[in-house]
ZALUMTOR-173965 format. One line per field, with one value per residue: residue number from 1; residue in three letters; x, y, z of N, C-alpha, C in turn. Coordinates in pm, 1 decimal. Atoms other than C-alpha are relative to their C-alpha. Example, Ala and Ser with C-alpha at 12.3 -4.5 7.8 and 13.67 -1.06 7.14 Angstrom:
% residues 2
k: c(1, 2)
r: c(ALA, SER)
n_xx: c(89.0, -82.0)
n_yy: c(-119.0, -119.0)
n_zz: c(0.0, -6.0)
ca_xx: c(1230.0, 1367.0)
ca_yy: c(-450.0, -106.0)
ca_zz: c(780.0, 714.0)
c_xx: c(90.0, -77.0)
c_yy: c(120.0, 109.0)
c_zz: c(0.0, 73.0)
END
This chain:
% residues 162
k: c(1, 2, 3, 4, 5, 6, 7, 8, 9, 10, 11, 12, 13, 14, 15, 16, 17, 18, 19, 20, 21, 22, 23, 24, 25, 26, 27, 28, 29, 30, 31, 32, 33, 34, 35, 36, 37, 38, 39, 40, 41, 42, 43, 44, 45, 46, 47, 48, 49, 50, 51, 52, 53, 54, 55, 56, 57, 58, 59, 60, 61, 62, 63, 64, 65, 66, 67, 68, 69, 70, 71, 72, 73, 74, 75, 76, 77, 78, 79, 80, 81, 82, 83, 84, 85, 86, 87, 88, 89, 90, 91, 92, 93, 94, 95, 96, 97, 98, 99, 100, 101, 102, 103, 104, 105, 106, 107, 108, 109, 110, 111, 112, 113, 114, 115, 116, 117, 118, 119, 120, 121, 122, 123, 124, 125, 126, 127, 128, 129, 130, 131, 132, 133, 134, 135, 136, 137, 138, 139, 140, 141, 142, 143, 144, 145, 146, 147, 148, 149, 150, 151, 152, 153, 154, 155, 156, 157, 158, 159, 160, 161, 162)
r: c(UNK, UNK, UNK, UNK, UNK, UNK, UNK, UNK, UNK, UNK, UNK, UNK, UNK, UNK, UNK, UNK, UNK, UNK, UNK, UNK, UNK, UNK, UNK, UNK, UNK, UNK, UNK, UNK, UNK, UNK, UNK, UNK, UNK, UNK, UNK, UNK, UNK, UNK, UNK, UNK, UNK, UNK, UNK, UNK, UNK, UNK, UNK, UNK, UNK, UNK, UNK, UNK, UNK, UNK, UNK, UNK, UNK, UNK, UNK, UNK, UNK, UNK, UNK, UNK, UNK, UNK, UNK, UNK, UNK, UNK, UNK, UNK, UNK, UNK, UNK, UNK, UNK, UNK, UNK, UNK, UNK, UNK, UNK, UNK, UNK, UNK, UNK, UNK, UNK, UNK, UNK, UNK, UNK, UNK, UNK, UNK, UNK, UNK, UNK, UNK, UNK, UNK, UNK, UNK, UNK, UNK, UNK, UNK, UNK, UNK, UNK, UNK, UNK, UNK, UNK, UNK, UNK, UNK, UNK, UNK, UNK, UNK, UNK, UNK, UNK, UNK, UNK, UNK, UNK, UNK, UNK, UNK, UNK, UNK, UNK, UNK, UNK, UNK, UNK, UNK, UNK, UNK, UNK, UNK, UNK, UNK, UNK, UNK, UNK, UNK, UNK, UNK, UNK, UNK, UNK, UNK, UNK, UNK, UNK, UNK, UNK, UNK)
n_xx: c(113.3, -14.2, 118.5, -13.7, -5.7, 124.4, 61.3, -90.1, 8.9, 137.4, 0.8, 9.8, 154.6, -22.8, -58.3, 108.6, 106.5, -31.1, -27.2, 153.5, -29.8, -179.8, -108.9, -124.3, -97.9, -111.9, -126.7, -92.1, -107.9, -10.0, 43.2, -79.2, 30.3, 180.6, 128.1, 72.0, -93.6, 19.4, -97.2, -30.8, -9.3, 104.3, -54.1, 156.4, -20.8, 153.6, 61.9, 95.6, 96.8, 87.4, 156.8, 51.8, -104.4, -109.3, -20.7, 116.4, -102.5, -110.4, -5.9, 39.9, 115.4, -42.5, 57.4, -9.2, -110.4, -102.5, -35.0, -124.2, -113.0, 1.7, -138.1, -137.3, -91.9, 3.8, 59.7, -48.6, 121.8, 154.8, 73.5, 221.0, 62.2, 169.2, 58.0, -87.2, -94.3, -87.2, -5.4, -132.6, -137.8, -32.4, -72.8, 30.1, -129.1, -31.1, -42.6, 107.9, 109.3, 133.1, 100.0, -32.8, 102.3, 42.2, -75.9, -105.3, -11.9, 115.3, -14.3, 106.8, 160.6, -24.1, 114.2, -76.2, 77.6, -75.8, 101.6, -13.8, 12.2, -20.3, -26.9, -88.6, -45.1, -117.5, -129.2, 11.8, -49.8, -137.5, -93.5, -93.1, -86.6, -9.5, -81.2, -196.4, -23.0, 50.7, -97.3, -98.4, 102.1, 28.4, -111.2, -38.6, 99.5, 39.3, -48.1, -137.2, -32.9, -126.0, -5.1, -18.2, -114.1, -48.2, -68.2, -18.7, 143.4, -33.1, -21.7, 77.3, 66.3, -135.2, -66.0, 85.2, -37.6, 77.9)
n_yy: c(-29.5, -126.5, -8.4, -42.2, -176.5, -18.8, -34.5, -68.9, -33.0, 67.1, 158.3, 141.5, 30.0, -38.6, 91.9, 70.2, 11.8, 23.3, 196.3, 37.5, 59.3, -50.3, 177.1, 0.2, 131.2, 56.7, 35.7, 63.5, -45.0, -153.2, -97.3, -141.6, -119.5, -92.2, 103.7, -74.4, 37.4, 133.8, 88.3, 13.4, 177.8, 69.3, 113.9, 18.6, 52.8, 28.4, -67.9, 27.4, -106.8, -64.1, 9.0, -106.6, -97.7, 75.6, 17.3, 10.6, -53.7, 14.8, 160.2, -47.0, 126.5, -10.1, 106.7, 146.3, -39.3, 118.9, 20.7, 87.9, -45.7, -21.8, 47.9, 26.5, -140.5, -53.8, -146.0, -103.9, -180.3, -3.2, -129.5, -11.7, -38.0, 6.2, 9.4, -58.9, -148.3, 25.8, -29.8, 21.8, 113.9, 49.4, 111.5, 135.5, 67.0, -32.5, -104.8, -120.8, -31.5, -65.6, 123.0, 132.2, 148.0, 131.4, 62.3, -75.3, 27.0, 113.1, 66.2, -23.0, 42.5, -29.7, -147.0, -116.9, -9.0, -78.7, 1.3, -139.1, -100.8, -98.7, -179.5, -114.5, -73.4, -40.2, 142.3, 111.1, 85.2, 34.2, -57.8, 128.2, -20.0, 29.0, 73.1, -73.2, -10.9, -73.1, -110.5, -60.7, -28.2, -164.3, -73.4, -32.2, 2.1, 119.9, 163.4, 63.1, 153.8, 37.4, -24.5, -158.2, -47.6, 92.6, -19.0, 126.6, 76.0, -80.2, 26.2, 120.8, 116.1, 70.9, 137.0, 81.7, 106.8, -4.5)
n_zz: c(84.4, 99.0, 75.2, 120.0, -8.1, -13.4, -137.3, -132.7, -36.5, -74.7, -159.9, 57.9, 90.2, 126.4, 92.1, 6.0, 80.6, 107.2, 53.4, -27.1, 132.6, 52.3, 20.2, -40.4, 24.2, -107.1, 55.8, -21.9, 79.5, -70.7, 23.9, 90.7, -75.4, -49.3, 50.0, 96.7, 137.4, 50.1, -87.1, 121.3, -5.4, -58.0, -83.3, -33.6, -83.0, -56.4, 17.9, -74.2, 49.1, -91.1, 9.1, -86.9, -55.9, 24.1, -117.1, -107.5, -141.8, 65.6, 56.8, 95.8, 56.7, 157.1, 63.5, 4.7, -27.0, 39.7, 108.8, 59.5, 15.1, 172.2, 8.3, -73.0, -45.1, -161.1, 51.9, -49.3, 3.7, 66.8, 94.5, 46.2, 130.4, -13.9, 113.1, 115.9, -68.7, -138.7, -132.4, -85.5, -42.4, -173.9, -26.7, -35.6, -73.8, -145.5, -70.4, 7.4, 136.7, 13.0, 54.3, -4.0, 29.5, -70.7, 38.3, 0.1, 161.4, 95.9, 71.7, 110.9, -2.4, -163.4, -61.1, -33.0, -101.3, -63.4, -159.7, -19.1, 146.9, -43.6, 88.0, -106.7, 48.5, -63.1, -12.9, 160.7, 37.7, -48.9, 139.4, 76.3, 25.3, 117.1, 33.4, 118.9, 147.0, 84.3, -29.9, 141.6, 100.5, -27.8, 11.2, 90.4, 82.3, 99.7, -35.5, -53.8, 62.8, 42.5, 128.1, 47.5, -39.4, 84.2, 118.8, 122.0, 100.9, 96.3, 93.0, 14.5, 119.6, 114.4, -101.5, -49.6, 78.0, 56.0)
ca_xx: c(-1914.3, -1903.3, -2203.1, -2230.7, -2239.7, -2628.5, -2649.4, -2333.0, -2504.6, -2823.4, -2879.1, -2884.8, -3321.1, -3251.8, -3023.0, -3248.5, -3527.5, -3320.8, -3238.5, -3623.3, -3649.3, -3222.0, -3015.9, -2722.1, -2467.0, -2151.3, -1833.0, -1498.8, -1291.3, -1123.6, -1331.1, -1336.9, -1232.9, -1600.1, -1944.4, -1997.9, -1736.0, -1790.2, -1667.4, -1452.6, -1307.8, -1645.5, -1583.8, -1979.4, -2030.2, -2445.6, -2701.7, -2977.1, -3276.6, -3441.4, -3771.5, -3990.7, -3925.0, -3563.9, -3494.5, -3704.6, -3494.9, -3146.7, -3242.9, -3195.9, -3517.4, -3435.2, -3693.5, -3524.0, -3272.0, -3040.2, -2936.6, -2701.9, -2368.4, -2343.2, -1932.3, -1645.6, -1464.5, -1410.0, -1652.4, -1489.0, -1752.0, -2112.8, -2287.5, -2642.3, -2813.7, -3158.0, -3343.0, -2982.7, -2850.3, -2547.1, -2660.0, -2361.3, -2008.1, -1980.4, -1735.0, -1786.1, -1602.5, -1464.8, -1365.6, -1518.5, -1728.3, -2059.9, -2214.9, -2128.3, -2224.4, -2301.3, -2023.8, -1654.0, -1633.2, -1860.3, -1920.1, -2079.4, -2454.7, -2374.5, -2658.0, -2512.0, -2683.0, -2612.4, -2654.0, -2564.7, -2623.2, -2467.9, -2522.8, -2247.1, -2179.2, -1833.6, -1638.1, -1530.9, -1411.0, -1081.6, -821.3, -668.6, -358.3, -139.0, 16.8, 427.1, 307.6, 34.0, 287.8, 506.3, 204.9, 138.4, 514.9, 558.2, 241.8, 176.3, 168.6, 488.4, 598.3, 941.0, 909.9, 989.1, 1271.0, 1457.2, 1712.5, 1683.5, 1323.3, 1433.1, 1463.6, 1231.4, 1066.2, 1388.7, 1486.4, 1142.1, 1104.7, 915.4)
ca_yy: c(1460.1, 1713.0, 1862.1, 1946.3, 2343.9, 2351.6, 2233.4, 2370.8, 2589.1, 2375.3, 2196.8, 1888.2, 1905.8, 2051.8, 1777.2, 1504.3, 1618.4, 1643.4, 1263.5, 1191.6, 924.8, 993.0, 687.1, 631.3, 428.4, 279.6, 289.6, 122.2, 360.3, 709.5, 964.2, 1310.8, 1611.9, 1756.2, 1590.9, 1822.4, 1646.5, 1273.1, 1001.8, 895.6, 492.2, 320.7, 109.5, 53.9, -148.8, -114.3, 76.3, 181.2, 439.5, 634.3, 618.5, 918.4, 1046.9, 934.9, 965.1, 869.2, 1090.0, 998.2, 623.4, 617.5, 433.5, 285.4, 143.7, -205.9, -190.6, -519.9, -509.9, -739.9, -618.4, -547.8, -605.8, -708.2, -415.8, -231.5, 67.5, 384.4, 662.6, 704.3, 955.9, 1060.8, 1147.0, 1254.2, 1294.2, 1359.8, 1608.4, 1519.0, 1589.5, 1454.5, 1270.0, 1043.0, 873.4, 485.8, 240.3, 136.2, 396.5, 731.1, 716.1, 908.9, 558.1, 241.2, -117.2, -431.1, -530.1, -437.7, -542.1, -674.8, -948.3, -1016.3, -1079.9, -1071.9, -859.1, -521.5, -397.5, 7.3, 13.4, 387.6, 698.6, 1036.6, 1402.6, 1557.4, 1879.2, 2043.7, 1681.3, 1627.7, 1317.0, 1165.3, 1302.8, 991.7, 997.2, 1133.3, 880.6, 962.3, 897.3, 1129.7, 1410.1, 1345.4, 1392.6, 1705.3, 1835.8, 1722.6, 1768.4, 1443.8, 1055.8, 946.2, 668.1, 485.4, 567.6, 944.6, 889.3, 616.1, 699.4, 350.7, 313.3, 617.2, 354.0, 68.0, -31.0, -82.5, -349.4, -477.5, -844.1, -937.1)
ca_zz: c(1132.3, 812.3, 712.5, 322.5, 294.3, 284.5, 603.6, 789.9, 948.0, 1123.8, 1456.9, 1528.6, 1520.7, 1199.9, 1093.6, 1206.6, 1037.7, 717.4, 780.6, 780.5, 450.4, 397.8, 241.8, 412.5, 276.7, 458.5, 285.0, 304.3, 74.9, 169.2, 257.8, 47.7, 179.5, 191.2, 173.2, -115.1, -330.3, -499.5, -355.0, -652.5, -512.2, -422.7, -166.8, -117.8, 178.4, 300.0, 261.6, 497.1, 447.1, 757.4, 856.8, 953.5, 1222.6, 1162.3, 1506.7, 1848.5, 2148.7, 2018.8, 1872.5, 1525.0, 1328.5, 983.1, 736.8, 750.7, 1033.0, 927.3, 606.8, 371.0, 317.0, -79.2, -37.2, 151.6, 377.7, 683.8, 738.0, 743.8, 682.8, 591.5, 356.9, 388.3, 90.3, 19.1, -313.7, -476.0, -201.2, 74.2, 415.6, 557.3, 614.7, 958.9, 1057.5, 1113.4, 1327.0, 1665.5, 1904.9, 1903.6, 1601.0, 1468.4, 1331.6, 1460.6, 1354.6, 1539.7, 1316.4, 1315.4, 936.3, 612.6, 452.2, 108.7, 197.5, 626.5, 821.1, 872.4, 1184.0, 1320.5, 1683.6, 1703.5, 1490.4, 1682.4, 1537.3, 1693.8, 1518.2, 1565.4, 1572.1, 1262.4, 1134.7, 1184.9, 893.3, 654.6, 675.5, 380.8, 162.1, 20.6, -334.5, -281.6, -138.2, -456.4, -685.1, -526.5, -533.6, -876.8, -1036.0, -1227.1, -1211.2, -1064.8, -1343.7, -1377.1, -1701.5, -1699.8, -1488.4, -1632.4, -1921.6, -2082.0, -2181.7, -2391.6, -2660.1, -2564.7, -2873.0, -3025.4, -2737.0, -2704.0, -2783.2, -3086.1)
c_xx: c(32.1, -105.1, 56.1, -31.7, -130.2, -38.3, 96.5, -46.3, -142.6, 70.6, -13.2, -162.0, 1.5, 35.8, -115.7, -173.7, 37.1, 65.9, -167.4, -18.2, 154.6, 39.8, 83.8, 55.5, 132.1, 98.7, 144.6, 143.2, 37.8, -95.6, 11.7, 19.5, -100.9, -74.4, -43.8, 41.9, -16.7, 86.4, 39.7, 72.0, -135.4, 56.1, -121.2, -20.2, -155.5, -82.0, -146.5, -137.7, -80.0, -137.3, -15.8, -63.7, 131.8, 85.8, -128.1, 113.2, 108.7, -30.8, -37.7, -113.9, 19.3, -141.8, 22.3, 136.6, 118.7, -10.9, 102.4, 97.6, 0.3, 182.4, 51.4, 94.5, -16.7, -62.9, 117.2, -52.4, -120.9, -64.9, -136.5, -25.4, -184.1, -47.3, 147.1, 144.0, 96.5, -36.6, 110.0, 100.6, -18.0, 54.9, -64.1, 134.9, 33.8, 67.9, -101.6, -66.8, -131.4, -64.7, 101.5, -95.4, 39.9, 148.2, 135.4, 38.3, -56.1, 9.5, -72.0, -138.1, -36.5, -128.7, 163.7, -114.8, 47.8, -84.9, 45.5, 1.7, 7.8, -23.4, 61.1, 50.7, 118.5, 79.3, -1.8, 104.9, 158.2, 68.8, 87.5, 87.1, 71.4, 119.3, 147.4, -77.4, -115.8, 49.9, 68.1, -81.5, -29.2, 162.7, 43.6, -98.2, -65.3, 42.5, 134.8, -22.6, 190.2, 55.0, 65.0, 134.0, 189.9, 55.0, 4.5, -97.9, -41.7, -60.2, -83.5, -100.9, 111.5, 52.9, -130.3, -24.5, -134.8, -86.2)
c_yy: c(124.2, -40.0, 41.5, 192.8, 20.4, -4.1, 8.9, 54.6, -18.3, -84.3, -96.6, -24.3, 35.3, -92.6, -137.1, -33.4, -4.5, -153.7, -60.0, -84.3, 32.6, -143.9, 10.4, -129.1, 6.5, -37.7, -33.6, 67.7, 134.2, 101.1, 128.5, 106.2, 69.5, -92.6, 27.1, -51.6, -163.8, -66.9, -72.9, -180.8, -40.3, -130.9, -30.6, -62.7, -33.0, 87.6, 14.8, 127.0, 52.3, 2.1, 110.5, -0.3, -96.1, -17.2, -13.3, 22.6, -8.3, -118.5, 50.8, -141.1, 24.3, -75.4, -131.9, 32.0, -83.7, -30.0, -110.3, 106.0, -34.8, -41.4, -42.2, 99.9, 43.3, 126.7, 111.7, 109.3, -48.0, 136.9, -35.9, 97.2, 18.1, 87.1, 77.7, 76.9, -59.2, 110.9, 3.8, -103.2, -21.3, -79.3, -128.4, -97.7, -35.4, 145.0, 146.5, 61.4, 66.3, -147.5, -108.7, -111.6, -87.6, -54.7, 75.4, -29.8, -51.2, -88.0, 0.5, -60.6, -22.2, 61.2, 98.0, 80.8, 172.2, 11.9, 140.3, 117.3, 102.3, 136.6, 79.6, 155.4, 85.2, -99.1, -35.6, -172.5, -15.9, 25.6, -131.8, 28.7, 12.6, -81.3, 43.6, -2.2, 161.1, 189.5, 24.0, 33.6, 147.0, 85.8, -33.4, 55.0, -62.1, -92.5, -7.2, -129.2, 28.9, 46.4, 146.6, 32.2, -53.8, -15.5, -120.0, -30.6, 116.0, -61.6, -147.9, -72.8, -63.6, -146.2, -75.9, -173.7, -48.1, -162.7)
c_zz: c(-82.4, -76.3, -172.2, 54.2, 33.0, 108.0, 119.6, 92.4, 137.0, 130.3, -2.8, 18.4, -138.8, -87.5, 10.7, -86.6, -111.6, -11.5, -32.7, -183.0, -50.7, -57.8, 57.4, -48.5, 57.3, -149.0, 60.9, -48.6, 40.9, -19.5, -63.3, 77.6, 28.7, -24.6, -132.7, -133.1, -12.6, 95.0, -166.9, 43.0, 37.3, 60.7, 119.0, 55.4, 14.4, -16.8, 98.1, -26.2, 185.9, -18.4, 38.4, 99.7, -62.4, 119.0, 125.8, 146.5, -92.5, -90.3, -119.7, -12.3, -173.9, -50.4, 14.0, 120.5, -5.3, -170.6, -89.2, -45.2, -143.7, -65.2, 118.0, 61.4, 151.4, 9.3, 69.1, 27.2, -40.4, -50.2, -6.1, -93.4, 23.2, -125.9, -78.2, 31.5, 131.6, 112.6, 77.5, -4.9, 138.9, -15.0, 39.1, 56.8, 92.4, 11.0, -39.5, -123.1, -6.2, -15.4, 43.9, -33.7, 105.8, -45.0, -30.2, -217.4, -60.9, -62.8, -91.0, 136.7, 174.8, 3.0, 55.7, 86.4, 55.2, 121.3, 56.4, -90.4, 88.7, -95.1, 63.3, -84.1, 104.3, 15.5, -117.9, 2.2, 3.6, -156.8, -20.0, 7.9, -171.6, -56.4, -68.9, -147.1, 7.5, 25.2, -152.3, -99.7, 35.5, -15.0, -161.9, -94.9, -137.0, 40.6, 12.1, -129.6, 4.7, -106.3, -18.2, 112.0, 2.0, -132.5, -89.2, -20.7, -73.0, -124.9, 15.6, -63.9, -42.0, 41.4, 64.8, -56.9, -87.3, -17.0)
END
């Protein structure tokens, strides 16, 4: 779990009550390094909204709690939102996840069901592994193309075919 900055510093009654009406949506695409920062692939998966209270003891309570799956994917995380503002990143998933579903993966228009919602503060989320290209992007500092390293498309209009 990674709170956004606003509410780093709250409990978990604190956080709860800032889920109280929250959206949460379930994504499929890499998480960002902070909650604070866009999620820039959408890899939009479900969407669910909290009811108030948004919890009863630990049980979460959603407005609708089976939803249709909006795509095709495997959840990886979930972001709660609320009139605009990130509450939070949670992991999603088997094994020791903040949010699990009923379902290990979505389908278009499926029910998407969560049969757990943890506020564990202090466990963050499991770190993506990083990919080689995006090592060489960081050591060279720009798109990796063929193109810029490749002495014969120097001249490739000349040898393009018309």
């Amino acid at each position: 779990m990674q709170l956004a900055e606003a509410f780093a510093s709250s409990d978990v009654d604190a956080i709860k009550v800032a889920l109280e009406g929250a959206t949460v949506r379930v994504y499929s695409c890499p998480q960002p390094e902070h909650p604070d920062k866009p999620i820039i692939r959408n890899g939009f998966l479900a969407e669910f909204t909290f009811a108030a209270p948004a919890f009863v003891g630990d049980e979460p309570q959603f407005v609708d709690p089976k939803v249709p799956a909006k795509n095709v994917g495997t959840p990886l995380f979930v972001r709660a939102t609320k009139d605009g503002t990130t509450i939070g990143d949670f992991s999603c998933g088997p094994g020791d996840s903040d949010v699990k579903l009923a379902e290990v993966s979505c389908s278009k228009d499926a029910p998407v069901r969560v049969t757990k919602f943890q506020i564990r503060p202090g466990i963050g989320n499991g770190v993506r592994p990083v990919s080689p290209t995006d090592v060489m992007r960081e050591k060279t500092g720009h798109q990796i193309s063929h193109e810029q390293t490749y002495h014969w498309n120097d001249d490739f209009a000349a040898r393009k075919t018309k």
